[in-house]
Structures are given as structure tokens and as C-alpha cells.
Residue, then its C-alpha position, 0 to 999 in steps of 0.5 A: x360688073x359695073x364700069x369703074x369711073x376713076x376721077x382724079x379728085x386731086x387737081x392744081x388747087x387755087x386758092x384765092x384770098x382777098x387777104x392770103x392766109x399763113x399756110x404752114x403744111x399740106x397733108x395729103x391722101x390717096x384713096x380711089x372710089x367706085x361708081x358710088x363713091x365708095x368701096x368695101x374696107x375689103x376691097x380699098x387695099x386691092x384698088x389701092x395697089x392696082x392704080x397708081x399712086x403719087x410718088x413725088x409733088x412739086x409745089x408752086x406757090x404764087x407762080x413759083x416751084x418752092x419745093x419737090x415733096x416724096x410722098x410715102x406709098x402708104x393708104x393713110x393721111x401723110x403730113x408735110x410742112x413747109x419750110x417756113x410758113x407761106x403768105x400766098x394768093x395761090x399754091x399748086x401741087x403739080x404730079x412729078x412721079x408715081x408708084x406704078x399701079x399692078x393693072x391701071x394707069x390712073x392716078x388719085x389722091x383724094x384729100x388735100x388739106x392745107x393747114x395754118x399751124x403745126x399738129x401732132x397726129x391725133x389733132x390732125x387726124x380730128x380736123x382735115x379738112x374733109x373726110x368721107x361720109x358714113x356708107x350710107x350717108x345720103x346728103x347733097x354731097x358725099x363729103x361732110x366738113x370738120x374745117x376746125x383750124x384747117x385753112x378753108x379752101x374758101x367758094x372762089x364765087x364769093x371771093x370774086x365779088x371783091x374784085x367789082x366792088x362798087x366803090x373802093x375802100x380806102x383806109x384800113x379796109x381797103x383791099x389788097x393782095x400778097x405778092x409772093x414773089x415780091x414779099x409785100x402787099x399790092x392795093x387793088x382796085x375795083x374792075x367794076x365798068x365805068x360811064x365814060x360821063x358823069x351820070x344823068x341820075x343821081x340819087x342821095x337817099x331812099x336808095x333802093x336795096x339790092x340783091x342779085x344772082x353772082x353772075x349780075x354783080x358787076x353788072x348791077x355794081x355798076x349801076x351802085x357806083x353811076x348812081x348812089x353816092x360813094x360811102x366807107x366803112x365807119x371806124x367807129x362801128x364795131x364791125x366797120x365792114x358789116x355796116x357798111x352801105x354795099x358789102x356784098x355777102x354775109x357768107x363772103x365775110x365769115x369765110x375771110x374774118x369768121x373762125x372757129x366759133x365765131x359765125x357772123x349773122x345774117x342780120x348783122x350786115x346792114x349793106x343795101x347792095x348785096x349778093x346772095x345767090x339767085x334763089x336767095x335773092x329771090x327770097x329775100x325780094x318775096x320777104x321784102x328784105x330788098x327792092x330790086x333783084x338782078x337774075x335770070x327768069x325765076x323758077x316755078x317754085x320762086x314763082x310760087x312762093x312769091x304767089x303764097x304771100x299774094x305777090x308777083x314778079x314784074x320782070x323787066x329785060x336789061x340785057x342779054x346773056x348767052x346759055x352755053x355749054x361747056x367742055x374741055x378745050x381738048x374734048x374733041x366736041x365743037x358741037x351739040x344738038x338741043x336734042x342731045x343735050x336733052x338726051x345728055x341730061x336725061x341719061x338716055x345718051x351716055x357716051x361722046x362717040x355719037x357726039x365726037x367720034x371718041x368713045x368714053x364716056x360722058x359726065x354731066x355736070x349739074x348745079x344746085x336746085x334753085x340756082x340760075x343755071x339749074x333752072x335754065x336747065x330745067x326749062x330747056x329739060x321739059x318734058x324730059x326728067x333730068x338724070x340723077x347726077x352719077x355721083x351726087x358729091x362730085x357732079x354737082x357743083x355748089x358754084x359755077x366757078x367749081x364746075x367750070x374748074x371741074x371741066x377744065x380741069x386735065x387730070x378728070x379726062x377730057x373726052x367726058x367732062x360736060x358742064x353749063x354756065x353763062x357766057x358772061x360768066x365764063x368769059x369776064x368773071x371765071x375765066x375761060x382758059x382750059x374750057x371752050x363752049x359748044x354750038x349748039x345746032x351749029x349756031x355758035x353763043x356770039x354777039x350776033x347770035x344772041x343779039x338777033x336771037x339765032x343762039x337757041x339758049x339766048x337769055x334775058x337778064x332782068x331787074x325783078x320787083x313786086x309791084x308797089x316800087x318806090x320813085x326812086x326804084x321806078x327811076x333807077x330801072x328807067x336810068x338802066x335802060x337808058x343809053x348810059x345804063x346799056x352803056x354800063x351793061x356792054x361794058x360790063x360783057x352783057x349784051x344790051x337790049x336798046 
């Protein structure tokens, strides 16, 4: 009989908002899967009565315990409403008791949805928020959405672009936050790093457009606010923000003021510094849609798209980063050998015991095809094929926020989670707390290391163009590699190349 992974799918849930929504119920449901995400109708009754399932939540808005919630012992979806409607940044559902299982100790819930109005039972059950696939549905992931009014548990990785904008809105666009604990809105600022100086270039026009992967938007943000000159969204523009000069994402602005029915185009954002994810940009950069992506090295299939147009990549270094692997800051592992990792990833090593000494189990986590990491991986994995994720819907993360939250997370068991990410974007953008990274051949991803280029998976951090730039781009990527320019790039957590 197949070994039965049982994965908690529920977890303490973030929420981060730029503007935070109305929440007014959570619904939640129990379930359990096998290895391929499913189990027969026949058998869903039996797995359900032998785990344990939530007898009791406590639920923590902002910080703050609002309530202990009794959850009935039943298989279907159960609905919960607040006492009053709640404005928060976050809401984090804590397991206070369980009904215990007939033969396991493991605990599942498997959907939660948070919800901005009231429904009665037919809408509700036609709008959660996520409900399993079809048996045989074959998608990237097992999960299909059906938001309709369902409050949105937006992707943190766009979301977090707000916090380096490079210039602050003021106005009425500018950008706050609700203090639950205060019952007020709080102005934010931006994070962005900034030159102790004025800078030593300025340009006022035939500014070069800009495109980047997630990790490198503080740091190329940086650069905009140095350099370009401060702008504000125009009130008398129909969408102020869509035409403003540095918004940084069509998808960020749909999931904070698109709806139901209402999907703002690509077209219609009209910044010069935006960012769209690394295999985008370099879409984008191909199509001539932009001057100027900050990314890690393209991929073969990048590279061979750029070549189909009859163009290729000039890729100039500007900074350092780190490649790392990460595990739960309680796994018992410090270390890992590049040939494990590649034995981790090929599938021929699938337990911690040779690696840590326990023995369970090991997931390894993976990205999307074509994101920055992904392709690290790639290159690393060369001449070994890399393994089919164990479950398509839940090892592979659509942004490094969600898999970096998937190995931190204590309720997945700690012993297995393996995941990979940039060191920058661990330590200044996601946050490190709950994760550690491994050595890898006992050589640790620390500045030195990566600045004398010890550390195996020490990588470059480019500005890519294709040929033809204008003055000002050739001017602009000179300014970067000056000392001002590096100053910015170390600021910023990324360690320089001059």
C-alpha cells in the first residue's frame, strides 16, 4: 500500500492588504488526501473518522485573540460569522482542540474562506473560495478558483511591492494601513534604500522603461527614486493610478481594486517601471515593451525566444545574491551537499535520515516553469531530469512568499519541508522567521562567501538589454555601477560587484 502523506492544508493564514478588506465570516472545511490529492467517495467517510478533526479555533485578528470558535464534527463546509464585521491587515486561526482520530494523530482542515458579506447556504456553497478538481482534472494545480465575492487571499509577492515603491503617494492615493488594535488608518512609507547624497545623475526625459523579476524591485526602485524625477498619480486621469509613471503591476492593482466583473487590462497601465515577474519581463524586454530588465540569468527557452526575433541579451553584472536552500528552522539539517541536492530533486534520495539523521520523509518543493529560481534550478539539475513534484497542487508554489511560508509553516512536519529561494529575498523581503538556510558542502551563503564566491550557488544579478540602448539607458546602467549605484545595491541587501 502506497505511504499515506497527510499534509495540514490549513495554517495560521496572513492576509496582507494594502487597503484591508471587510471581512464579515470564515467558513471552514475538513477533509484529507492521499498521495495524489484525492481519495474515492468510498473511502472519504473512513479517512475522515480515522485523523483527527478541529474541535475548536481561536481566532486572532491583528495580533489580537476576538474569539474561540466550536466547530461541529461534521465532513461538510460550516459557516461562522464574526460579531461584527472586521477591518484587518491579518486574521490567524490558531487549533485550540480536536475530535480525536480512531488510528492517526494527524490533523486537517482543508479550505478556509473568509468572506465580505453574509450568505445563505446555496450562495455560499457556489462561491468558496477554492473547491477540489474533478478526478481526473490534470491542470498545474489541483485546486480550481470560483472567488466570486469571496474575499481574495491576494499572492503576498505583489502585495509587497507596495511596501519599495519608489516615491511615496500623497493625496488620496497614498498608502496606509488599519491599525486593528487602534481603529484608524496609519500612513505608510516606502522601504525603498536611499543615497545618503544627492545623486550624480539625473535624467528628466526618454527615461528608460523598466521591468524586473519580484526579488529585484527594491533594488531597481532604488535606482527610479536616485534618479528619475518624483511623479503623482494625476486626479483628472480616469484610473489616477493606472496612468501613473512607476505603479508596479497590472495583477497587483486588479487583486486591490478589480471585482467581480471588473478586470483591468494589461494595456491600460501606462508606468515605466513595472514588475511583472522574471519570465514576463523577459517577454516583455523580447517584445520591446520595456529597455531594461533586472533578473537573474535567462533561461534556455528566454534565450531562444529573444533568438526567433533575431535579438540577443546583453547582460551586464550589478550585484551579487546568494542561491540557498531552505528548511524549517527546527529540521534537524544545517547542511546539504550539491550531490544530494541534485539527488533530492532527481528523486533518487527521498528521506532526511542520510542528510539529518531522522527519518521521514523529504518534500521538495519547486516553482513555476520560467521563474528565476526555477531556472537556478535548472542549471544546478543538468544532466539529471528533475522529479515530478509529489503533488502538483501543493509542491509547487506560484511565488517564493508561498513557498517560503510552506516551509516555515509548523503544522506541514518540519523533519521534511525543503524548498529554495534567494537569500535577499529570504532575509529583507519575505522575512526569515520559521526558515533557516542550509550550507551547502559546509560552506555557509554569507557575505564573504559569496562575495569571494566560495558559496557553490553564489549568483549575479544583471541589467538585461538587447542591443540598440538609447543614451540615457547606456547612462543609467553606468550610474549602477558606480560607487553611488552600489551604494544603493548594498543598502538594499544585495551584495555589490565594485
Amino acid at each position: 500500500m502506497k505511504k499515506l502523506f497527510v499534509y495540514i492544508l490549513f495554517f495560521s493564514v496572513v492576509l496582507c492588504y494594502g487597503r484591508p478588506p471587510r471581512i464579515e465570516k470564515a467558513s471552514a472545511s475538513s477533509a484529507l488526501s492521499d498521495s495524489q490529492g484525492r481519495y474515492p467517495a468510498s473511502n472519504l467517510i473512513d479517512h475522515f473518522a480515522k485523523n483527527n478533526r478541529v474541535k475548536a479555533l481561536k481566532v486572532y485578528v491583528d495580533g489580537t485573540l476576538i474569539d474561540t470558535v466550536a466547530i461541529k464534527d461534521s465532513i461538510s463546509f460550516e459557516q461562522y460569522y464574526f460579531k461584527k464585521p472586521v477591518y484587518c491587515h491579518t486574521i490567524r486561526f490558531v487549533i485550540d482542540d480536536v475530535y480525536p482520530g480512531t488510528m492517526y494523530n494527524d490533523t486537517c482542515i482543508a479550505e478556509i474562506a473568509l468572506l465580505n458579506e453574509k450568505y445563505d447556504d446555496k450562495t455560499f456553497y457556489e462561491n468558496i473560495l477554492l473547491w477540489p478538481g474533478p478526478a481526473d482534472y490534470e491542470g498545474d494545480t489541483q485546486y480550481e478558483s470560483n472567488s466570486g465575492q469571496v474575499t481574495s487571499v491576494a499572492d503576498a509577492d505583489k502585495l509587497m511591492l507596495l511596501d519599495y515603491l519608489p516615491f511615496d503617494i500623497t493625496g488620496d492615493y497614498k498608502q496606509s494601513k488599519w491599525d486593528y488594535k487602534a481603529q484608524k488608518w496609519i500612513e505608510t512609507k516606502t522601504k525603498v534604500a536611499k543615497l545618503n547624497g544627492t545623486s550624480s545623475l539625473k535624467l528628466t526625459n526618454n527615461l528608460p522603461r523598466i521591468d524586473g523579476a519580484t526579488a529585484m524591485y527594491p533594488l531597481y526602485s532604488s535606482f527610479v527614486r536616485a534618479v528619475y524625477p518624483e511623479r503623482q498619480p494625476v486626479d483628472k486621469d480616469d484610473n489616477p493610478l493606472l496612468s501613473w509613471a512607476y505603479y508596479p503591476s497590472i495583477n497587483l492593482y486588479n487583486s486591490r481594486y478589480g471585482g467581480e466583473g471588473i478586470n483591468y487590462q494589461y494595456e491600460q497601465l501606462k508606468s515605466i517601471v513595472q514588475c511583472n515577474t522574471t519570465s514576463w519581463a523577459y517577454q516583455r524586454l523580447i517584445n520591446g515593451e520595456t529597455d531594461i530588465v533586472f533578473c537573474y540569468e535567462p533561461s534556455a527557452e528566454e534565450i531562444k525566444a529573444a533568438a526567433a526575433k533575431g535579438k540577443g541579451f546583453n547582460l551586464t553584472p550589478i550585484c551579487k545574491d546568494a542561491f540557498i536552500f531552505i528548511v524549517n528552522a527546527k529540521n534537524a539539517a544545517n547542511n546539504v551537499t550539491q550531490k544530494q541536492i541534485k539527488d533530492i530533486y532527481s528523486g533518487r534520495l527521498t528521506n532526511w535520515k542520510t542528510i539529518s539523521g531522522v527519518d521521514e520523509p523529504i518534500i521538495a518543493y519547486q516553482r513555476l516553469e520560467n521563474s528565476g529560481s526555477q531556472t537556478i534550478l535548472q542549471s544546478i539539475m543538468k544532466g539529471d531530469i528533475i522529479m515530478r513534484p509529489i503533488l502538483e497542487g501543493e509542491s509547487v508554489s506560484g511565488g517564493m512568499f508561498t513557498q517560503l511560508r510552506m516551509v516555515a509553516s509548523d503544522f506541514y512536519n518540519y523533519n521534511c519541508a525543503i524548498g529554495y529561494t534567494f537569500l535577499f529575498y529570504m532575509n529583507q523581503m519575505a522575512g526569515n522567521a520559521g526558515i533557516k538556510a542550509l550550507s551547502v558542502d559546509g560552506i555557509a551563503p554569507n557575505k564573504q562567501n559569496i562575495q569571494n564566491n566560495t558559496y557553490p550557488f553564489t549568483q549575479t544579478v544583471y541589467a538585461v538589454t538587447t542591443g540598440n540602448e538609447s543614451e540615457n539607458t547606456k547612462k543609467f546602467i553606468e550610474w549602477i555601477l558606480s560607487p553611488q549605484g552600489q551604494e544603493l545595491a548594498e543598502k538594499t541587501g544585495y551584495i555589490p560587484v565594485k
